[in-house]
Phi, psi and omega in degrees: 000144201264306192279002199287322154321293147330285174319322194290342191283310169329345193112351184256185165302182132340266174338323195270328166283340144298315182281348165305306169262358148320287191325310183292347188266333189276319201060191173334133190219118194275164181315261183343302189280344165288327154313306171298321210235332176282311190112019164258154183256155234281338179270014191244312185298330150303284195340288182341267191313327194286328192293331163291305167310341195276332198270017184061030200275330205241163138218191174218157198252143192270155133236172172287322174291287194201088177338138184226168210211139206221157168276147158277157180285170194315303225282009200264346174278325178331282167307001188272285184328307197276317167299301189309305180309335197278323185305296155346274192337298185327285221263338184329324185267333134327300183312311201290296200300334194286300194303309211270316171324320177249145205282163204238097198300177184271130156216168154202156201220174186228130162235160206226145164067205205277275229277304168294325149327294200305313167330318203263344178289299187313311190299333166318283173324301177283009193246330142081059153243144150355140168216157188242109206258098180283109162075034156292175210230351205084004187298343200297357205246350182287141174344293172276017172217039196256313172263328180289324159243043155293332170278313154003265181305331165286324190286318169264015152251008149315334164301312198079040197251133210228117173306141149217101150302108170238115187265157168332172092000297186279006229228325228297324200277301176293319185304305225293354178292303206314314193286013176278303212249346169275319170059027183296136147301120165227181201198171169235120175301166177283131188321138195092318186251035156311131192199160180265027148220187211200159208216160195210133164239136165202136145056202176305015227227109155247155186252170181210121169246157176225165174046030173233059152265169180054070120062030174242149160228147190202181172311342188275341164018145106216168221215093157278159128269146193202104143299130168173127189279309187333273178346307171305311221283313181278359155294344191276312165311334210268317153342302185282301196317323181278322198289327166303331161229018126005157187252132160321153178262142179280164187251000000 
């Protein structure tokens, strides 16, 4: 099935997304033949279909023989995508108050790739405090994470929350996107002291990135995390300490 990784990013199952796009390649279909042309088996394909009919996904045609089953058109995730966001809306800020209510222990954890990247942004945002970027790389400028934290960067400064960069030496060339669209107080560690990782402090929060030189990310990323308020506070001194004597960006 071609399209079934994209229905399933919608919200459906497997399944459900298989016999979604039969319906659509096919039109109307009796049980049997959405089993035969989807490839699910046939005693999964009632489940399938009534799960479909609840999300309005289906409808079904009464006959005297034997009920046959038709797809709605596509445009039906839209309005699926709009209930949900406005329900998000709604409720999003109850959901916020419940989370900020408990208090936040000390951990640490590992995330991996694009998608764990993204994870630790977000955390930026809710934690709404200034970050401190050690030995960047530019990565903020890979293609493929250029527009999500171009959204970033308007969600913190609706914060009012303001990036301090000390970029790589070799990072000058990769940096100048970032500060395009980033706007950091920055600076250049000294020639020689180049390195593949790289360290991030907000709040309670310190990051540890690996394997990301050259303004690269790929799956293997990887992102430790370590909540310990002590702990921030003193990489955030040991920061201001490198940033003091570091070289001014040329003018």
């Amino acid at each position: 099935m071609e399209h079934t990784e994209l229905l399933q990013s919608f919200g459906l199952a497997k399944n459900e997304a298989r016999i979604y796009e039969t319906l659509l390649r096919e039109g109307e279909l009796s049980v049997g033949a959405i089993a035969n042309e989807s490839g699910v088996h046939r005693r999964n394909t009632y489940d399938t279909l009534n799960r479909l009919l609840e999300k309005g996904l289906v409808f079904e045609i009464l006959e005297s023989k034997e009920n046959r089953y038709q797809a709605v058109p596509p445009s039906r995730f839209a309005e699926m995508i709009e209930e949900h966001q406005s329900d998000l809306e709604k409720n999003l800020p109850e959901l916020e108050r419940l989370y900020q209510e408990v208090p936040q222990k000390e951990a640490t954890y590992i995330l991996r790739g694009i998608e764990g990247w993204k994870a630790y942004m977000r955390d930026i945002i809710r934690v709404g405090q200034d970050d401190y970027i050690m030995a960047g790389k530019g990565v903020w400028a890979h293609p493929k994470l250029k527009k999500f934290a171009t959204q970033m960067t308007t969600a913190a400064a609706k914060k009012g929350i303001h990036f301090h960069v000390l970029f790589d030496a070799d990072a000058r060339e990769d940096a100048q996107e970032v500060i395009e669209f980033l706007k950091p107080k920055y600076k250049f560690l000294p020639k020689g002291f180049e390195s593949h990782s790289a360290f991030e402090v907000f709040g309670d929060h310190i990051v540890f990135l690996t394997d990301n030189k050259n303004a690269e990310i790929n799956e293997d990323y990887t992102i430790t995390v370590i909540i310990n308020q002590k702990l921030a506070d003193s990489f955030r001194t040991w920061f201001k300490l490198i940033w003091g004597v570091s070289t001014l960006p040329k003018k």
